[in-house]
C-alpha positions as CSV (number, residue, x, y, z in Angstrom):
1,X,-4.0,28.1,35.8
2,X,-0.9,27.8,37.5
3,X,0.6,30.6,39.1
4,X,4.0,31.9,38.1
5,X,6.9,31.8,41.0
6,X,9.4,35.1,39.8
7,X,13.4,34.1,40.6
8,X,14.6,37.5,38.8
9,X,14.2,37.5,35.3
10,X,13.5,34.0,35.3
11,X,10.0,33.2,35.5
12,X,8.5,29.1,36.6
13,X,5.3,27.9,36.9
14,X,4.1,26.1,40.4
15,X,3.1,23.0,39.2
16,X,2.1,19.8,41.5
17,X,4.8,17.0,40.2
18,X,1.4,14.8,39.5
19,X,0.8,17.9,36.9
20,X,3.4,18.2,35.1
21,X,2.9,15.8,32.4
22,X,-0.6,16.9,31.7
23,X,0.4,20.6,31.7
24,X,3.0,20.0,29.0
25,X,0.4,18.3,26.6
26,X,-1.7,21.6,27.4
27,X,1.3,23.7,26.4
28,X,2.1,21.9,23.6
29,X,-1.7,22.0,22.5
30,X,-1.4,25.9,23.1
31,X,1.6,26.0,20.9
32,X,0.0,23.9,18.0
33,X,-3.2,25.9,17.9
34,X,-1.0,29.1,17.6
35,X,0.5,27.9,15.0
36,X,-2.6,27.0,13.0
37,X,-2.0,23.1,13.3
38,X,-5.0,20.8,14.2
39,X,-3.9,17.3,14.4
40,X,-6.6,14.5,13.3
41,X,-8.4,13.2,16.2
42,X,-6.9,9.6,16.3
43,X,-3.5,9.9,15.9
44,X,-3.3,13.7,18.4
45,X,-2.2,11.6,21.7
46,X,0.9,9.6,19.7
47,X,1.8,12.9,18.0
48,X,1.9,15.2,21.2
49,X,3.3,12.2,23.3
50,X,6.2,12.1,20.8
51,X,6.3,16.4,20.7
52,X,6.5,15.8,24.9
53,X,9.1,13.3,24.4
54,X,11.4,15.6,22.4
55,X,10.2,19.0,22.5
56,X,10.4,18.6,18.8
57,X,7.1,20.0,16.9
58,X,8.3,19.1,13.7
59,X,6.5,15.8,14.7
60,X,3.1,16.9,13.5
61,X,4.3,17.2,10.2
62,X,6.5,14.4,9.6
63,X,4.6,11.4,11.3
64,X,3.1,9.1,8.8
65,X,-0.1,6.7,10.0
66,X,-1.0,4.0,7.0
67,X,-4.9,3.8,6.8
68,X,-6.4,3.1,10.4
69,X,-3.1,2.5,11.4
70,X,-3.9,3.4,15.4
71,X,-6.9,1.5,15.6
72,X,-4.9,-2.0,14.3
73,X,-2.1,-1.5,16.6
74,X,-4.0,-0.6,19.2
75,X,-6.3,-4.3,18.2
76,X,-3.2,-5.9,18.3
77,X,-1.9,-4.6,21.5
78,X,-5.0,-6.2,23.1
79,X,-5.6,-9.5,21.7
80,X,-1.6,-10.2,22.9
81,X,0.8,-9.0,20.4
82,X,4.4,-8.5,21.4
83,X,6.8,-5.4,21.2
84,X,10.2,-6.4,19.4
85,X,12.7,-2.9,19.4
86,X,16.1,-2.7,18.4
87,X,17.3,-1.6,21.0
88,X,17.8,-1.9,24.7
89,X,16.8,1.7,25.3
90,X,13.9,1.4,23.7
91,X,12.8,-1.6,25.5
92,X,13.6,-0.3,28.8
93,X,11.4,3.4,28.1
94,X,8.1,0.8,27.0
95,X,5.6,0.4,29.7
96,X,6.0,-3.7,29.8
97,X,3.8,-3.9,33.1
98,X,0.7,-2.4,31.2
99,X,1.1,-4.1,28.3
100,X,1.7,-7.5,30.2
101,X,-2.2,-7.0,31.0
102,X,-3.1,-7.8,27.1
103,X,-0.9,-10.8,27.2
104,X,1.9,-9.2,25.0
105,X,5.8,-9.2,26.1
106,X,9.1,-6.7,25.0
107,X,12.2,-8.6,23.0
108,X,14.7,-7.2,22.2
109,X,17.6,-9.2,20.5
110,X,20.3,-6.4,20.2
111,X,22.8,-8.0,23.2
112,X,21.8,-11.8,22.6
113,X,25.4,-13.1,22.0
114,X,24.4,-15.2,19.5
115,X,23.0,-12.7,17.1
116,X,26.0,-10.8,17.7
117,X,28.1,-13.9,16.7
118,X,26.0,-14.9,14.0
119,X,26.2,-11.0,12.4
120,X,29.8,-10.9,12.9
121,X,29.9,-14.4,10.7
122,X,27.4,-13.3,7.9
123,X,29.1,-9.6,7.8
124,X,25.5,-7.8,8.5
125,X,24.1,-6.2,11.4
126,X,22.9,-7.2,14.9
127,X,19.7,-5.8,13.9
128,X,19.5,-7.5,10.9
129,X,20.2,-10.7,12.4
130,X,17.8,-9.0,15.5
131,X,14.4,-9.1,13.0
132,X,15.5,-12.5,11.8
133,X,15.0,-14.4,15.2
134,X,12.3,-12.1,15.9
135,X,10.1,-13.4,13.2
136,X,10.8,-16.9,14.6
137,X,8.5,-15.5,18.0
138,X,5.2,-16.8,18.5
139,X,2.0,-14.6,18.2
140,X,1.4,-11.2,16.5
141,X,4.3,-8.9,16.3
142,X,4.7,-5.2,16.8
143,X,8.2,-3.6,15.6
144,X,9.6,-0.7,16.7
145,X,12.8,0.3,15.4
146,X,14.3,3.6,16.5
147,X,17.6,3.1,16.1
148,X,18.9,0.9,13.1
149,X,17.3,1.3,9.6
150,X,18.6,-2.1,8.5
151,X,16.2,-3.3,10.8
152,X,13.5,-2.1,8.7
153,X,15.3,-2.7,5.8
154,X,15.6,-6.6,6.6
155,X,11.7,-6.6,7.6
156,X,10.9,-5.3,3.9
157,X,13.4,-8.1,2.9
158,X,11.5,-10.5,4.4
159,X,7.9,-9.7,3.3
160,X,9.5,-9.0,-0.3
161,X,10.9,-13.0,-0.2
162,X,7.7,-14.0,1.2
163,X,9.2,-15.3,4.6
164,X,7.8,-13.1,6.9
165,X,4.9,-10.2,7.2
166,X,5.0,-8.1,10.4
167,X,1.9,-7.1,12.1
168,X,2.6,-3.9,12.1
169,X,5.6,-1.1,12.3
170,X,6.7,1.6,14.1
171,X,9.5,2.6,12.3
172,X,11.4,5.8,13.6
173,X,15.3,5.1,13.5
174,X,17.5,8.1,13.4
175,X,20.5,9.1,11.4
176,X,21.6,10.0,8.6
177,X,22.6,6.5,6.0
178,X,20.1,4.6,4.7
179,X,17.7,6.0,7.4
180,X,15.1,7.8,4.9
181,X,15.1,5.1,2.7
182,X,14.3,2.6,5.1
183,X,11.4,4.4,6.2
184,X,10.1,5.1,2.8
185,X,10.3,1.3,1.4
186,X,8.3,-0.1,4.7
187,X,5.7,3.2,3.3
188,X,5.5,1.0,-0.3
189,X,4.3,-2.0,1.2
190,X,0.5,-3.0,2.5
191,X,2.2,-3.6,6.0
192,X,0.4,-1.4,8.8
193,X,2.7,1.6,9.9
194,X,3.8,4.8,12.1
195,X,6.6,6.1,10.2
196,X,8.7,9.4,10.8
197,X,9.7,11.0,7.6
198,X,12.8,12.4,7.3
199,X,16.0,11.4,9.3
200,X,14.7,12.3,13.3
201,X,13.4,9.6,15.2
202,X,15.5,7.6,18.1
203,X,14.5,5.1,21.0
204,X,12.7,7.5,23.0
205,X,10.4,8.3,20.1
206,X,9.6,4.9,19.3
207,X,8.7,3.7,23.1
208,X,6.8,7.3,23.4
209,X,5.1,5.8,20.1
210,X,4.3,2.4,22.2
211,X,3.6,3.4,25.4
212,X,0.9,5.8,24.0
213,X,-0.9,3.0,22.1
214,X,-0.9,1.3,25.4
215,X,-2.0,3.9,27.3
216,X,-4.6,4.6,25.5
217,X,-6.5,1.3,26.1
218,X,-8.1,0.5,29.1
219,X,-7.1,-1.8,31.7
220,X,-10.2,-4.3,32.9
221,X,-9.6,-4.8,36.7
C-alpha cells in the first residue's frame, strides 16, 4: 500500500515511477469491482489497458471481441502479421520494437504522397486510398483504425467485392459521421474483430488495443 504524502487538502500517493502503471491497473480494478463489473478473463488486460489509456470506464461496456477474437490476434501477432493504422499517431504509440520480435512491421500510409495524390484524383479519402495499398502488403494483416471510419468502411468494401479479407480488425475511430456505422458493418461480417461501440475510440485507444496484444505474449530470448 502506498502511503499518502498530504500538500493541504490535496492528498498524493508516493509511488516508485516503475509503479505507477501497475498501480493504476490496481485502481482501476478497485473501481470496477465497486461498481459490480467483472470483465471476462481474456479480454480484462485490453479492456483496462484501454480504461488506463483514457480514464474512460465506459470501455467495459462498449468494447466488442468477435468469438476468440484475442486468442487469433494474438496467433497472428506471433507467426508475423503486420500492424497497418491510419494514422501516424497511432503508429508512433505501438510498441514496433516488441512486435519486431514475431517478425511483424507498423505501416501506416496516411502521409505517403501518393495516396494523398491518388485520393485527391478519385475524390475519396487518404484512408480509403490508405487500406487499398495496404491490402497490396505481404503476409497477414492486422488493422487498426482509430481515426477514419472510411477506413473501415473501405475494408468491408473490399471483403463485400471479394478483393480483399483482413486478418483481423481493431476498429475504434472516433467521431461523430459515419463512425457508428462503420463499426457496426465490420460487426456483420465473419472477419475477426475488437470493435468499440458507440462513437469514442481515437489513436491512443487503438495502439493501447495493440500494444496489449503484444504485451501479452512472451518474448523467447
Amino acid at each position: 500500500m502506498a502511503d499518502n504524502n498530504i500538500y493541504g487538502e490535496f492528498k498524493t500517493e508516493i509511488v516508485k515511477p516503475e509503479n505507477i502503471e501497475k498501480r493504476s491497473f490496481e485502481i482501476i480494478l478497485e473501481e470496477l469491482n465497486q461498481m459490480g463489473i467483472k470483465l471476462p478473463e481474456k479480454e480484462d488486460k485490453i479492456i483496462r489497458r484501454c480504461i488506463h489509456t483514457s480514464a474512460d470506464f465506459d470501455y467495459a461496456k462498449t468494447l466488442r471481441f468477435s468469438e476468440n477474437a484475442v486468442d487469433i490476434c494474438k496467433d497472428l501477432i506471433k507467426k508475423g502479421a503486420s500492424i497497418i493504422t491510419d494514422t501516424n499517431m497511432a503508429k508512433a504509440g505501438i510498441n514496433e520494437k516488441r512486435l519486431s520480435n514475431f517478425g511483424g512491421k507498423v505501416y501506416c500510409f496516411m502521409a505517403d504522397p501518393a495516396v494523398a495524390a491518388e485520393a485527391k484524383e478519385r475524390g475519396v479519402t487518404r484512408a480509403t486510398v490508405s487500406m487499398e495499398k495496404a491490402s497490396q502488403l505481404p503476409g497477414k494483416k492486422i488493422f487498426a483504425s482509430g481515426n477514419a471510419p472510411t477506413a473501415l468502411i473501405r475494408l468491408y468494401e473490399m471483403y463485400k467485392e471479394g478483393i480483399f479479407i483482413p486478418d483481423f480488425i481493431i476498429g475504434v475511430p472516433v467521431g461523430f459521421v459515419n463512425v457508428e456505422a462503420a463499426k457496426d458493418i465490420i460487426m456483420t461480417t465473419d472477419i475477426p474483430y475488437i470493435i468499440n461501440k458507440g462513437r469514442k475510440g481515437g489513436s491512443n485507444i487503438a495502439a493501447a488495443i495493440c500494444n496489449s496484444l503484444i504485451y501479452d505474449i512472451p518474448v523467447d530470448n
